[in-house]
C-alpha positions in Angstrom: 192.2 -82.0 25.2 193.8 -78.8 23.8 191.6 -79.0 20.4 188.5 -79.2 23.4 189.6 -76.2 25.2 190.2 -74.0 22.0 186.7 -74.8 20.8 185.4 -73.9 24.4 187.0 -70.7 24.2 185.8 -70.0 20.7 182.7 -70.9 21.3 182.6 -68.4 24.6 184.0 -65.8 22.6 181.4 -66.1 19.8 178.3 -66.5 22.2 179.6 -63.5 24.2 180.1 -61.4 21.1 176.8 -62.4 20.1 174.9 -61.9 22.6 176.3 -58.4 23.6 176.0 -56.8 20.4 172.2 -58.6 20.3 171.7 -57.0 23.7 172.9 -53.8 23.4 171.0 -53.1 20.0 167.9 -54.0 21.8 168.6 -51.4 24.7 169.5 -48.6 22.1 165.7 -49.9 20.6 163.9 -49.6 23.8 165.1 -46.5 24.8 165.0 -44.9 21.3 162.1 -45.9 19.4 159.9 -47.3 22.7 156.9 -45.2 21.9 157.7 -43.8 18.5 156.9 -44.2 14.8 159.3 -46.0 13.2 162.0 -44.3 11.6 162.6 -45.1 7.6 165.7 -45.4 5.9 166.7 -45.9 2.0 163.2 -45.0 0.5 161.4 -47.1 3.3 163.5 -50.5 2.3 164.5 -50.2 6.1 162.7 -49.5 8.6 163.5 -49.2 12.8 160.3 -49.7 14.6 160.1 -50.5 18.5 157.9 -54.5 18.8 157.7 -56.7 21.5 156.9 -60.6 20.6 155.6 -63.1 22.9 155.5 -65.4 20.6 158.3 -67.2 17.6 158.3 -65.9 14.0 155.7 -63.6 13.2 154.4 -63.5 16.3 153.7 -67.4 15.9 152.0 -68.7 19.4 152.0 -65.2 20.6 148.1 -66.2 21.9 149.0 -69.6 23.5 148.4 -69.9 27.3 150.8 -69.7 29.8 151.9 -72.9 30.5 152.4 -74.2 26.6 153.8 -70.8 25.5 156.3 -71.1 28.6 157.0 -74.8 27.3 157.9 -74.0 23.6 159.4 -70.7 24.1 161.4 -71.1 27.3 162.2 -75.1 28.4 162.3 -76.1 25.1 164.6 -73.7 23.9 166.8 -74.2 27.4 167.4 -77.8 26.3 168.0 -77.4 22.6 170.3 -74.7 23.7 172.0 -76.9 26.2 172.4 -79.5 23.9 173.5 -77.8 20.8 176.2 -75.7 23.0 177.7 -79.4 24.0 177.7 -80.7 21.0 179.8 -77.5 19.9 182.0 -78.0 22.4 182.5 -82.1 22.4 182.0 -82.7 18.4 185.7 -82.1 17.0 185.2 -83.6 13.4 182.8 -81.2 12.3 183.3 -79.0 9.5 184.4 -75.4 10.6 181.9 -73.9 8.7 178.8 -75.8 10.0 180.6 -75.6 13.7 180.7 -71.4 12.6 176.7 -71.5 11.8 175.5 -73.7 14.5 177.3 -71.0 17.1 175.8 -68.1 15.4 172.5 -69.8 15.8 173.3 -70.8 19.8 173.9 -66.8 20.4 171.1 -65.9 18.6 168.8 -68.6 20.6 170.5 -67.3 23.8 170.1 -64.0 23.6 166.8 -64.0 22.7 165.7 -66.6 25.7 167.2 -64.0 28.0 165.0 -60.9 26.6 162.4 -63.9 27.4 163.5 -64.7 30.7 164.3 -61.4 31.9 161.1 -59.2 29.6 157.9 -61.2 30.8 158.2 -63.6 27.8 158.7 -61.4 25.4 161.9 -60.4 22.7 162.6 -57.0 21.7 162.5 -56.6 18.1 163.1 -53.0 16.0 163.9 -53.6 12.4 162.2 -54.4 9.0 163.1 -54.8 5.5 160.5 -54.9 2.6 159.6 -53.1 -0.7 156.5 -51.8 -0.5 153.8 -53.7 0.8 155.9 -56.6 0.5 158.1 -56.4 4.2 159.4 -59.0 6.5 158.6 -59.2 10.3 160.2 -57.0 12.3 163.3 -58.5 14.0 166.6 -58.2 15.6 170.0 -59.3 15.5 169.7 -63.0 17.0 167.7 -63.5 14.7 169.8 -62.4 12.1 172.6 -64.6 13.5 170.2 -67.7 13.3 168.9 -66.9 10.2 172.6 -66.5 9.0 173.1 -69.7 10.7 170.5 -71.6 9.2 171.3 -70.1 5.4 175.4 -71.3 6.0 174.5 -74.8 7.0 171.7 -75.2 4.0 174.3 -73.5 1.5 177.0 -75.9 2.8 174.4 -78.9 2.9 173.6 -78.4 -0.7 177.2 -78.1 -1.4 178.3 -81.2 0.5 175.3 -83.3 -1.1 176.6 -81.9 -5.1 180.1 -82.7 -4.0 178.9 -86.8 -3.0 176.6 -87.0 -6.0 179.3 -85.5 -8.3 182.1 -88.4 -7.2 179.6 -91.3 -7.4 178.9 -90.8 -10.9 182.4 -90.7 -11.7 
């Protein structure tokens, strides 16, 4: 039971760190660059520039009606959410790397379904990265920590299936 209550705690701290720093970012966004031109840094490699998205990446079902864009972008999410934040919490074998990446990706998924909540369906993002033409979307910090997330637990994937393939040829 103590092994439960240290990964509940961690997990709280984590999501809470998370989320605040997502949060606050976005509020320094809206009340800086709401309304500006964006604002280059590093020979335009960085950019901050003020965005609201209704819909995923890249604006991805940023035109669907109402009731499927509240479906996919609000109860879906509320249930993976749910579910991924008690499996952090009740799964004790799993590696503490992949337990690391999935809690980076639950704070990242729940601070950006509050801006959705609480913003009219919408998530504040400010920065972009690119060369030239060649630029990502503009995003913010959850969705650097999902990202992140997503990166750890394909680098420790590919890692894990090397490691098996490895032994069974031995």
């Amino acid at each position: 039971m103590k092994s439960l209550i240290k990964r509940f705690i961690l997990l709280f701290s984590i999501l809470v760190i998370c989320i605040i720093f997502d949060q606050v970012t976005k509020y320094i966004a809206l009340n800086f660059l709401y309304g500006k031109p964006a604002i280059s840094f590093f020979f335009d490699t960085f950019r901050l520039a003020y965005a609201e998205n209704t819909g995923a990446f890249l604006s991805f079902g940023a035109n669907f009606p109402y009731p499927l864009n509240w479906i996919l972008f609000i109860f879906l999410p509320v249930l993976f959410l749910i579910g991924l934040v008690l499996y952090l919490i009740f799964k004790n074998d799993l590696p503490s790397i992949e337990w690391f990446a999935l809690s980076i990706i639950a704070g990242g998924g729940i601070s950006n379904l509050m801006d959705r909540i609480l913003r009219n369906h919408s998530v504040i993002d400010f920065m972009n990265i690119g060369i030239g033409p060649i630029r990502t979307g503009i995003f913010n910090f959850a969705d650097l920590y999902i990202t992140t997330g997503f990166v750890i637990l394909l680098i420790t994937g590919f890692m894990s299936k090397n490691k098996k393939s490895s032994n069974s040829s031995k």
